[in-house]
C-alpha positions as CSV (number, residue, x, y, z in Angstrom):
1,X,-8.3,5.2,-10.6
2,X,-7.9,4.6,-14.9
3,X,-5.1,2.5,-15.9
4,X,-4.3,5.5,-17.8
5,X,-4.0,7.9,-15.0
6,X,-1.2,4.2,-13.1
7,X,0.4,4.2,-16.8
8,X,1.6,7.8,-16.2
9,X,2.8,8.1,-13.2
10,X,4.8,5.0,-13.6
11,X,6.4,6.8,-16.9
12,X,6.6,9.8,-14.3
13,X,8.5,7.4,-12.3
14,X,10.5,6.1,-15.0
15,X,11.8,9.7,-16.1
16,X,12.3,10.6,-12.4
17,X,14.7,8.1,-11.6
18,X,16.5,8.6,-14.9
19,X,17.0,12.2,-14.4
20,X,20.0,10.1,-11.7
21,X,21.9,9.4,-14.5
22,X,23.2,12.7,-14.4
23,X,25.1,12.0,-11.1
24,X,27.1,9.0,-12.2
25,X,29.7,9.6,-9.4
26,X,27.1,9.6,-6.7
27,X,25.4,6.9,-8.4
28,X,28.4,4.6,-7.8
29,X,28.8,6.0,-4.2
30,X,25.9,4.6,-3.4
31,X,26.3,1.2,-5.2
32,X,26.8,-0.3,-1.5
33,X,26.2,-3.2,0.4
34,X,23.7,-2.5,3.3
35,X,22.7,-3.9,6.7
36,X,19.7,-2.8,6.4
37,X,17.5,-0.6,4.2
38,X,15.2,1.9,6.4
39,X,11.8,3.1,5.9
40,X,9.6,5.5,7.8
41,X,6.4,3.9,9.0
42,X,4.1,6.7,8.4
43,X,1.2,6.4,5.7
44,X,2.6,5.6,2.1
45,X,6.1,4.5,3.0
46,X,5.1,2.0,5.1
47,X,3.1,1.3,2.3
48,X,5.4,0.8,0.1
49,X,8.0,-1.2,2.2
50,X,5.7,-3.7,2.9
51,X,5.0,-4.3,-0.9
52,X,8.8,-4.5,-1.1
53,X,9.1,-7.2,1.8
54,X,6.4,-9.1,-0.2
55,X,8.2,-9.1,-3.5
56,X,11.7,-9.0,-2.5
57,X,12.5,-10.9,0.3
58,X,16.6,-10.8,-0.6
59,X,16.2,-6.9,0.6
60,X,16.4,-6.2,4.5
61,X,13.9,-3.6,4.9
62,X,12.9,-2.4,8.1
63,X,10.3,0.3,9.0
64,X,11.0,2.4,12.0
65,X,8.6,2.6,15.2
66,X,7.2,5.8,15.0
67,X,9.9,8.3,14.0
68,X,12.9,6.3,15.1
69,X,14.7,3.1,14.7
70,X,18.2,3.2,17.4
71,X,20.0,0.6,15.4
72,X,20.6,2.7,11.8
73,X,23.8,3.4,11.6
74,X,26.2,4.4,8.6
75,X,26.2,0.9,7.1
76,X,22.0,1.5,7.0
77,X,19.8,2.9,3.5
78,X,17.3,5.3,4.8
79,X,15.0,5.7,2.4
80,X,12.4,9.1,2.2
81,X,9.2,8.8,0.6
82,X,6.9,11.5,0.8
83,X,5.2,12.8,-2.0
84,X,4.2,16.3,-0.2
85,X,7.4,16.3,1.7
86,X,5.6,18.0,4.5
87,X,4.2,15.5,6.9
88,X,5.5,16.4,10.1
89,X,6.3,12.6,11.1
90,X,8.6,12.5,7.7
91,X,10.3,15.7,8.4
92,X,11.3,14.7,12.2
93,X,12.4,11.4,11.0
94,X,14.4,13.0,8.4
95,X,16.2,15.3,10.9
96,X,16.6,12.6,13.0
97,X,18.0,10.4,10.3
98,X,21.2,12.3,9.5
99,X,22.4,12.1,12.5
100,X,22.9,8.6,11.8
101,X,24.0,7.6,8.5
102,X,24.8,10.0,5.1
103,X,23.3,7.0,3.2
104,X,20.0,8.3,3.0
105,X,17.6,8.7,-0.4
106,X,15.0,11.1,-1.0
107,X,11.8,10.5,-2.9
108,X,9.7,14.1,-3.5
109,X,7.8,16.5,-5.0
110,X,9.1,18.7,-2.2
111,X,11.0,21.3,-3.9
112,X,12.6,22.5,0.0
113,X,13.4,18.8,0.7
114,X,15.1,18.1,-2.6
115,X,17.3,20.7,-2.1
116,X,18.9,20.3,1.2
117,X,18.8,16.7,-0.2
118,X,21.1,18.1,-3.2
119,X,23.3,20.3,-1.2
120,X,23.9,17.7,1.1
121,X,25.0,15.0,-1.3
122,X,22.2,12.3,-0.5
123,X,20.6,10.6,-3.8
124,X,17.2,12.8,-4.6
125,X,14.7,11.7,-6.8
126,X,12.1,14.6,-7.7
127,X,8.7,13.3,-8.9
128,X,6.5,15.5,-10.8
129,X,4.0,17.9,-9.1
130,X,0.2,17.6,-10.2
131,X,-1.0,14.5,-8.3
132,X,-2.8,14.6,-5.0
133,X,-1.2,13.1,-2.0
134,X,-3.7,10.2,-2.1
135,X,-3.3,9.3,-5.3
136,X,-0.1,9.2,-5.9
137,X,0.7,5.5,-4.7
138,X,2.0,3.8,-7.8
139,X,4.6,6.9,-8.8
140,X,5.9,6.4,-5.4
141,X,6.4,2.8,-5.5
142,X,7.5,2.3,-8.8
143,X,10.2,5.5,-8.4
144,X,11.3,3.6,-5.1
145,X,11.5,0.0,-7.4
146,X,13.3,1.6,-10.4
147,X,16.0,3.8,-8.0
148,X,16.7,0.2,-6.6
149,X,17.2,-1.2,-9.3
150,X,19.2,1.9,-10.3
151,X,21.6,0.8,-7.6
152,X,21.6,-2.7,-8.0
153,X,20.4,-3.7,-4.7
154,X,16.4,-5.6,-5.7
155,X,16.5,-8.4,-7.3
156,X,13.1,-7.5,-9.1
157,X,13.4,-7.9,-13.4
158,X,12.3,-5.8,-15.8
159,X,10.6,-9.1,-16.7
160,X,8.5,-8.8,-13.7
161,X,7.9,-5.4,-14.0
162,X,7.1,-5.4,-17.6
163,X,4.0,-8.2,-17.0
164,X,2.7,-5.8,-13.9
165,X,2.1,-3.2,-16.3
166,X,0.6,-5.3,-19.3
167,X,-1.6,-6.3,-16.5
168,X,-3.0,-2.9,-15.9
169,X,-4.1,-2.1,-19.7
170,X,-7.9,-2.2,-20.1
171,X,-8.1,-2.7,-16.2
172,X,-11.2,-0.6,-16.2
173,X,-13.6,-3.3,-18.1
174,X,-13.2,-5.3,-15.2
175,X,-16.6,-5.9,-14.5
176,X,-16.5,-8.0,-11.4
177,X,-15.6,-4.7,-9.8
178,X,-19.5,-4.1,-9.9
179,X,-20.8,-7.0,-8.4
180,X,-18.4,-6.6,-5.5
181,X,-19.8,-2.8,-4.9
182,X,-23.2,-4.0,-5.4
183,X,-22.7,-7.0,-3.1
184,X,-20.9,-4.7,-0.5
185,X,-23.2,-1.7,-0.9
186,X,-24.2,-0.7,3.1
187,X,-22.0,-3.5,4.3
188,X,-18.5,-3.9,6.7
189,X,-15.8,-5.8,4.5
190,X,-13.9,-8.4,6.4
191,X,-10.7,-8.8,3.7
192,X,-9.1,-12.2,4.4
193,X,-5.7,-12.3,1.9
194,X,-3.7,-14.8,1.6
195,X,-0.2,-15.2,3.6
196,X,2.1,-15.0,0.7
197,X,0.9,-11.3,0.5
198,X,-0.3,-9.1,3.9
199,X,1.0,-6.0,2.4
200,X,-2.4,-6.4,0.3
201,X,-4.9,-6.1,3.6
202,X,-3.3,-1.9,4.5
203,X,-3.5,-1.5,0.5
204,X,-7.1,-2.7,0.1
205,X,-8.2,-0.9,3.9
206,X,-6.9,2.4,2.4
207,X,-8.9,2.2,-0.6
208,X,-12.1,1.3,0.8
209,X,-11.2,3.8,3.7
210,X,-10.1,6.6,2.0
211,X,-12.1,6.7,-1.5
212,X,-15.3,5.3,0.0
213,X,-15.3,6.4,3.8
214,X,-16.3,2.8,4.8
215,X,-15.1,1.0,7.4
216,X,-13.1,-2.5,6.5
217,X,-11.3,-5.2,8.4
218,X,-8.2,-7.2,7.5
219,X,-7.0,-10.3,8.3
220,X,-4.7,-13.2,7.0
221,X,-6.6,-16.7,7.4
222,X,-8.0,-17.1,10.0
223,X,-6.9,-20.3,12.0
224,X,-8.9,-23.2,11.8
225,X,-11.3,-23.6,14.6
226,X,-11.2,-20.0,15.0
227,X,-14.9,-18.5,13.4
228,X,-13.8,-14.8,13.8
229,X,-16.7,-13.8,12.1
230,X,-19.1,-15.5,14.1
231,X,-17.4,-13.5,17.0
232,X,-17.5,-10.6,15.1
233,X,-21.5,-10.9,13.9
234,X,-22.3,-11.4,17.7
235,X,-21.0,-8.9,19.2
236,X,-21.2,-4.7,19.1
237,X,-18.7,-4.9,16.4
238,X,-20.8,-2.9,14.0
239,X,-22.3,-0.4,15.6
240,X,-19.5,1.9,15.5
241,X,-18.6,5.9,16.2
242,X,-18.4,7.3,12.1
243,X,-21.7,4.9,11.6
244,X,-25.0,4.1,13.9
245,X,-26.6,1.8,11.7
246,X,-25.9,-2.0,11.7
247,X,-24.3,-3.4,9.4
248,X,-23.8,-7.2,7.8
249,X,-20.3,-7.8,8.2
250,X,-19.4,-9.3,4.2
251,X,-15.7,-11.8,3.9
252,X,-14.1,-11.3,1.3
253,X,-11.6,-14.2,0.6
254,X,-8.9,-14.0,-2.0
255,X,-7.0,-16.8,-2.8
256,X,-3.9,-17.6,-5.4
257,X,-5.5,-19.7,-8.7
258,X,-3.0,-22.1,-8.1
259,X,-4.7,-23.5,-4.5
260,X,-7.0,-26.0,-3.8
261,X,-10.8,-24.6,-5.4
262,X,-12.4,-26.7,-3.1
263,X,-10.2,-26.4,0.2
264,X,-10.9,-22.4,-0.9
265,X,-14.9,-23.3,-1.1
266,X,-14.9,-25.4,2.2
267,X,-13.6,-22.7,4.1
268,X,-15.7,-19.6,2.9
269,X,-18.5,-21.7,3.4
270,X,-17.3,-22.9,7.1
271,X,-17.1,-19.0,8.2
272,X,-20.1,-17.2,6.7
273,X,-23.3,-18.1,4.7
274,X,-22.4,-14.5,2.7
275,X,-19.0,-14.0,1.2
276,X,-17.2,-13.0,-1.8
277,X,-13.8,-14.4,-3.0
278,X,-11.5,-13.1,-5.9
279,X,-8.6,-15.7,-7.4
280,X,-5.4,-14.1,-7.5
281,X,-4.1,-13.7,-11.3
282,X,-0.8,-15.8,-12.6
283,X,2.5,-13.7,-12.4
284,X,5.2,-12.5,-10.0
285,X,4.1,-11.1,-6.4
286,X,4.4,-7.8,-8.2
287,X,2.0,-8.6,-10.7
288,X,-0.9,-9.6,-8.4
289,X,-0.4,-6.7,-6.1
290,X,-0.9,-4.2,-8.2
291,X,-3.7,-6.2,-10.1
292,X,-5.6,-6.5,-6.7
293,X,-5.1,-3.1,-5.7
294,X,-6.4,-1.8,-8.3
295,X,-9.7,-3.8,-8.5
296,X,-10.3,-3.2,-5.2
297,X,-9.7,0.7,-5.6
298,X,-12.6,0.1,-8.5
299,X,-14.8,-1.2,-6.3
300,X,-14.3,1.4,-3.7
301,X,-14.3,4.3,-6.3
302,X,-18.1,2.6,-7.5
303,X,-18.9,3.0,-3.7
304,X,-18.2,6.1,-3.4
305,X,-20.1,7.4,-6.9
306,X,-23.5,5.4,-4.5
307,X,-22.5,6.9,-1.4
308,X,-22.3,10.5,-3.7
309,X,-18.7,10.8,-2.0
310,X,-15.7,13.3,-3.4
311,X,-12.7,10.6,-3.5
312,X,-10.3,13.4,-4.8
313,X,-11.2,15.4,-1.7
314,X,-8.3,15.8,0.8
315,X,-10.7,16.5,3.7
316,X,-11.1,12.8,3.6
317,X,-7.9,13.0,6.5
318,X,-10.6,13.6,9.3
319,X,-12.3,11.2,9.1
320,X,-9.8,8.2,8.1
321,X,-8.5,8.9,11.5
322,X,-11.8,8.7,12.9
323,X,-12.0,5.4,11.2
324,X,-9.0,4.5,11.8
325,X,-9.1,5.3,16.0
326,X,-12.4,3.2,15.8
327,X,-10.9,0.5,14.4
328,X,-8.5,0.3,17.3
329,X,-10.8,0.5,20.0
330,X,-12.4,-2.6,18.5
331,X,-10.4,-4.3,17.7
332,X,-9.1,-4.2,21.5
333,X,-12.4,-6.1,22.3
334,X,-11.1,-9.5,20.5
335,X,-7.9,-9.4,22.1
């Protein structure tokens, strides 16, 4: 994706949450103290609440298991992202939802769900129609930052905010982007980040899943003494149901600037004679998110253009759960 095409739907965002200005008194309503604030943990909320738990560990989140979570109650923030509004999963947790708490915010382009939203007095944000489901990650997350910050309940600055945007101007002449798709051209990625940041391993999965249709592994560091991909290279791991042929299986390391170059070096050499590794920019947990995110949607967008893949299809659904249901089966093996 262009920084231009992030730059505008975080404006998108921006004006969304804006147009809440215009109901001061529920505004103030729902300038609360929370238990706990709720997400569902279906496709980009889950998303996006595990960025937040990254960035912000002053807020409470919890995502529910499957379409429930028995302990909200009318103390609890539910909080509905959905950019289509029609995923089944979001719409039975929604139901469900209400009978539990009135304190309950919608994010949507769903015209239907905004307006039950409206006439029963929960907070609605509306985004703009226009983007496709898959790409619409960074309106999503910044409407859910700024409608926090709205009611004073992140602890995320403008200052932080600000520098994760500056960092995604002339993002495209990142040309590292093309020695990684080179490098990982016919290959399994094995993304190790680093434990200050997990939220980054679904992030980076779903790009390389969904844009390029290739199959990637996550993982935090692996312990010491612990050669996972040794295990992995040995076994059946890559001979799998979406893909006969073999495949190397390629680490990819990323590491903070701030740590230890050569503790960093040491390790990637320890655990596989072929590996890549990307430093982590300076700036708030925001900030490097977003930054890797991005690159690593480059280099799956430059796969796709050699694998001669659509990555604004939406028939990609099939067969990221075909991925997906591989993935689980083995990684059952290495249990």
């Amino acid at each position: 994706m262009k920084e231009k095409e992030v730059l505008k739907q975080i404006d998108d965002a921006i004006k969304s949450v804006k147009e809440l200005n215009k109901s001061k008194d529920l505004l103030q309503k729902y300038q609360k103290q929370y238990n706990k604030i709720v997400f569902s943990s279906i496709g980009k909320s889950k998303l996006i609440s595990n960025v937040l738990i990254d960035i912000d560990q002053n807020l409470n989140i919890k995502t529910s298991r499957s379409n429930k979570l028995e302990n909200i109650n009318q103390r609890s923030l539910v909080i509905i992202v959905s950019y289509t509004g029609k995923t089944r999963d979001i719409i039975e947790f929604y139901k469900y939802v209400q009978k539990k708490t009135k304190n309950i915010i919608i994010i949507t382009s769903n015209i239907s769900l905004i307006n039950d939203g409206i006439t029963k007095k929960y907070l609605t944000i509306k985004v703009p129609k226009g983007y496709s489901s898959t790409n619409s990650f960074y309106l999503m997350l910044y409407s859910t930052i700024f409608a926090l910050k709205k009611l004073k309940l992140t602890s995320i600055t403008n200052v932080q905010i600000k520098e994760s945007i500056k960092k995604i101007e002339n993002f495209s002449k990142n040309y590292k982007a093309i020695e990684f798709s080179n490098k990982l051209n016919n290959k399994i990625p094995l993304i190790y980040t680093w434990n200050s940041y997990p939220s980054l391993s679904a992030l980076i999965s779903r790009s390389f899943n969904i844009k390029a249709k290739s199959f990637c592994m996550i993982n935090t560091l692996p312990e010491a003494g612990y050669n996972e991909i040794e295990v992995l290279a040995n076994s059946k791991f890559s001979k799998t149901n979406f893909n006969k042929s073999t495949k190397t299986i390629v680490p990819i390391f990323i590491y903070p600037k701030e740590k230890n170059k050569r503790i960093k070096m040491d390790l990637i050499k320890t655990y596989s004679k072929e590996s890549l590794s990307i430093e982590v920019p300076k700036g708030c947990l925001l900030t490097k998110i977003i930054y890797l995110n991005m690159f690593f949607e480059l280099v799956s967008e430059k796969l796709a253009k050699k694998y001669h893949l659509d990555m604004n299809s939406d028939k990609y659904i099939e067969s990221f759960k075909k991925i997906e249901n591989s993935k689980k089966n083995l990684l059952n093996k290495f249990k």
